[in-house]
C-alpha positions in Angstrom: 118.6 145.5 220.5 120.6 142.3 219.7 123.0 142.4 216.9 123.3 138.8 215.5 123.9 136.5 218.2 125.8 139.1 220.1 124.1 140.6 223.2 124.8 144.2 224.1 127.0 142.6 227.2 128.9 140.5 224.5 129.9 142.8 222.7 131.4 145.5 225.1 133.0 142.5 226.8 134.9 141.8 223.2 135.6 146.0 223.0 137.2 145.6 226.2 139.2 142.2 225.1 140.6 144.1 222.3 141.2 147.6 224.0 144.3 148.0 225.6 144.5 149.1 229.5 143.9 152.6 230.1 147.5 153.0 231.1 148.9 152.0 228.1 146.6 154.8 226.3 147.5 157.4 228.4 150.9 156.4 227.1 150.1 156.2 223.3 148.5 159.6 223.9 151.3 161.7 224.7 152.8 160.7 221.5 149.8 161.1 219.5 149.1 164.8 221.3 152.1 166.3 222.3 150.1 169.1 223.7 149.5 166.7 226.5 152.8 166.0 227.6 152.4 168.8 229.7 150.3 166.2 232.0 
C-alpha cells in the first residue's frame, strides 16, 4: 500500500536517514537501561 507519494521503500529509506547507527543505540541504551550495562 502506498502512503501519499511515498513508496513502502521510501519510506524505510527515510526511517533509516533519521535513525542513528546501531552503535550509537547500543550506547544510548545502557543509559536508558542500566540493567544492561552488565553487557
Amino acid at each position: 500500500m502506498k502512503n501519499g507519494n511515498f513508496s513502502l521503500g521510501d519510506t524505510v529509506r527515510k526511517l533509516e536517514d533519521l535513525m542513528i547507527t546501531q552503535d550509537q543505540l547500543n550506547l544510548i541504551a545502557v543509559f536508558i537501561w542500566p540493567s544492561d550495562k552488565g553487557h
